[in-house]
C-alpha positions in Angstrom: 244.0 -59.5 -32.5 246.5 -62.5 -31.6 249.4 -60.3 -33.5 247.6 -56.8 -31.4 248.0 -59.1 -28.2 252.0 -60.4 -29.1 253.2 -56.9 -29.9 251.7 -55.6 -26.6 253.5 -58.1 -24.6 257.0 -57.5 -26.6 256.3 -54.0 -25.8 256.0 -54.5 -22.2 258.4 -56.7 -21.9 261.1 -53.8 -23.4 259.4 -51.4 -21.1 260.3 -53.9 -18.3 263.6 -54.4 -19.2 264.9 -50.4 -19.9 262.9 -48.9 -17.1 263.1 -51.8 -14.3 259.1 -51.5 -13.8 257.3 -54.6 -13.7 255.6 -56.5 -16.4 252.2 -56.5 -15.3 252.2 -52.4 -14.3 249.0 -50.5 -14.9 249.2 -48.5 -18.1 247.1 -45.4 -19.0 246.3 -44.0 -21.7 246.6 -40.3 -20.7 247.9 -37.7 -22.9 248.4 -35.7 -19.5 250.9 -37.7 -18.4 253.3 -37.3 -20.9 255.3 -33.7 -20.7 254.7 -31.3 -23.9 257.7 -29.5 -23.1 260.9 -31.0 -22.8 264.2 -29.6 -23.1 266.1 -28.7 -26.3 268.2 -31.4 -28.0 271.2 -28.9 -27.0 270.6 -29.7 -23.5 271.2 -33.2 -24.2 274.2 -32.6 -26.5 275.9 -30.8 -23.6 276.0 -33.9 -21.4 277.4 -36.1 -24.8 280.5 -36.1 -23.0 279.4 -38.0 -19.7 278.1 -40.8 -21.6 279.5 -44.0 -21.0 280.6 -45.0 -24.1 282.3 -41.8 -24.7 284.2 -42.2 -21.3 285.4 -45.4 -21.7 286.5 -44.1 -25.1 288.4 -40.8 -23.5 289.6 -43.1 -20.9 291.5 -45.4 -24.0 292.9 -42.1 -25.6 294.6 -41.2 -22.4 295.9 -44.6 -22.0 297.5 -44.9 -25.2 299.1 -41.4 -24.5 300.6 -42.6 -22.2 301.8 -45.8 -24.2 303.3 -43.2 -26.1 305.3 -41.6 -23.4 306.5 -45.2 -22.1 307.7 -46.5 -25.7 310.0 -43.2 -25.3 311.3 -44.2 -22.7 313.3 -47.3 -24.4 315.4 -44.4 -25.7 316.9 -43.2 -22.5 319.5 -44.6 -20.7 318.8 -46.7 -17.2 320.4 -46.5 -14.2 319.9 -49.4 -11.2 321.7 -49.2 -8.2 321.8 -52.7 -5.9 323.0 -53.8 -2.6 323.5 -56.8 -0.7 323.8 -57.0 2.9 325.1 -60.3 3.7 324.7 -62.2 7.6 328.0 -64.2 6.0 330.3 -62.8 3.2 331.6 -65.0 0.9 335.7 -66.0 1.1 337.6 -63.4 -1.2 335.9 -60.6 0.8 335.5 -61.4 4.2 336.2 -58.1 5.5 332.9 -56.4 4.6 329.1 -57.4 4.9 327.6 -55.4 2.2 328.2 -54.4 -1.1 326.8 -51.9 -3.7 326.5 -52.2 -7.6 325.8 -49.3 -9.8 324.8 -50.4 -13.4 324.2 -48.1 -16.3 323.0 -49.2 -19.4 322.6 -47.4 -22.9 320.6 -48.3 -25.4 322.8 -47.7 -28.2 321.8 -50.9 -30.1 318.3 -51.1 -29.2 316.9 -47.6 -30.9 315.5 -49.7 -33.7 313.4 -51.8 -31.7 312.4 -48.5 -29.3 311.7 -46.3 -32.4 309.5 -49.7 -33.6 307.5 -49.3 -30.2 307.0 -45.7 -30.1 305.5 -45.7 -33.6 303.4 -48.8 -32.8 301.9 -46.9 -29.6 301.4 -43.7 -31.9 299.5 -45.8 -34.2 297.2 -46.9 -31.6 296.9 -43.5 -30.1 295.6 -42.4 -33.6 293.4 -45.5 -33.7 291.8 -44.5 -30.4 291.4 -41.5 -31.3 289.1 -42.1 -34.2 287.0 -44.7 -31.9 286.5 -41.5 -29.6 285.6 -39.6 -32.5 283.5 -42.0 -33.8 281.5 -43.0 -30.4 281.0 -38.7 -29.9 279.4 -38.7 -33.4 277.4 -41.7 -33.0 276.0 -40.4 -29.9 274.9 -36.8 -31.1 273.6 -39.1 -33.9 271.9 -41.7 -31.6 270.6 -38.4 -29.1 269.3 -36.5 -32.2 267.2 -39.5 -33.3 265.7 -40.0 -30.1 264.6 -36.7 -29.5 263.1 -36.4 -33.0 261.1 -39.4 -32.1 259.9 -38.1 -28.8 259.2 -35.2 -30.4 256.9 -36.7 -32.7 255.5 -38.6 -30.5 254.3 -36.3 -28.1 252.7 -34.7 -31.2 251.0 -37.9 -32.1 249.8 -38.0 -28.4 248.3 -34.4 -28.7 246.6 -35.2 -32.1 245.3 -38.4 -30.3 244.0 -37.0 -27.8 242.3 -34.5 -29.5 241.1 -36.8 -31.7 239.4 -38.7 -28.6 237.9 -35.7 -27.0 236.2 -35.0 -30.9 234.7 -38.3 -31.0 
């Protein structure tokens, strides 16, 4: 009875916590309340994609794309272009207020350490990839569980009831 009494209250409190009812909410125990038809699992598979944890996953594949694309970049050249504008101009070139600099630079020594980067942000691509493969599998797992389970509860419910009505 003192176990019966301990697993009620760990039940509640789980109810409590997932559905933001309070702790002390009237249960009943009416088999009309719960719904004997619900959708089918498909309908819940077609929403996999909107789940958080597959997001936030999509959302770390596209990132590392473009990780990718920026590593590539260290294999073109750069071009900066700078200018002063000076209130006074410095001794040798008193005649003019401003100047301009055009700077080009080539990465001619530098492809090791770019080709390094762009295979290191591949590699994480790939990895993220996986973890969004992975997250879309465990969710069709973690979806097709539940609904086995509500499934067979609902059945239980039926059984119980009839079961109740009999007696």
């Amino acid at each position: 009875s003192d176990q019966l009494k301990g697993q009620m209250e760990a039940a509640r409190e789980i109810l409590a916590f997932q559905t933001g009812l309070p702790r002390d909410i009237s249960l009943q125990d009416d088999a009309q309340m719960v719904p004997l038809r619900i959708p089918e699992v498909s309908h819940y598979l077609d929403h996999l994609e909107k789940r958080p944890d597959v997001l936030g996953s999509k959302s770390r594949v596209k990132a590392s794309e473009e990780g990718v694309s920026l590593a590539k970049g260290g294999h073109l050249p750069s071009l900066f272009l700078t200018g002063d504008l000076y209130a006074v101009h410095p001794a040798p070139l008193t005649g003019s207020l401003w100047d301009v600099q055009l700077t080009l630079t080539l990465p001619i020594f530098a492809g090791g350490t770019a080709q390094s980067l762009v295979r290191t942000s591949a590699s994480l691509l790939k990895q993220s990839e996986l973890t969004l493969e992975r997250a879309r599998r465990f969710a069709d797992q973690e979806i097709r569980t539940i609904y086995g389970t509500v499934l067979s509860d609902q059945a239980q419910m039926v059984s119980l009831a009839q079961a109740a009505r009999l007696s």
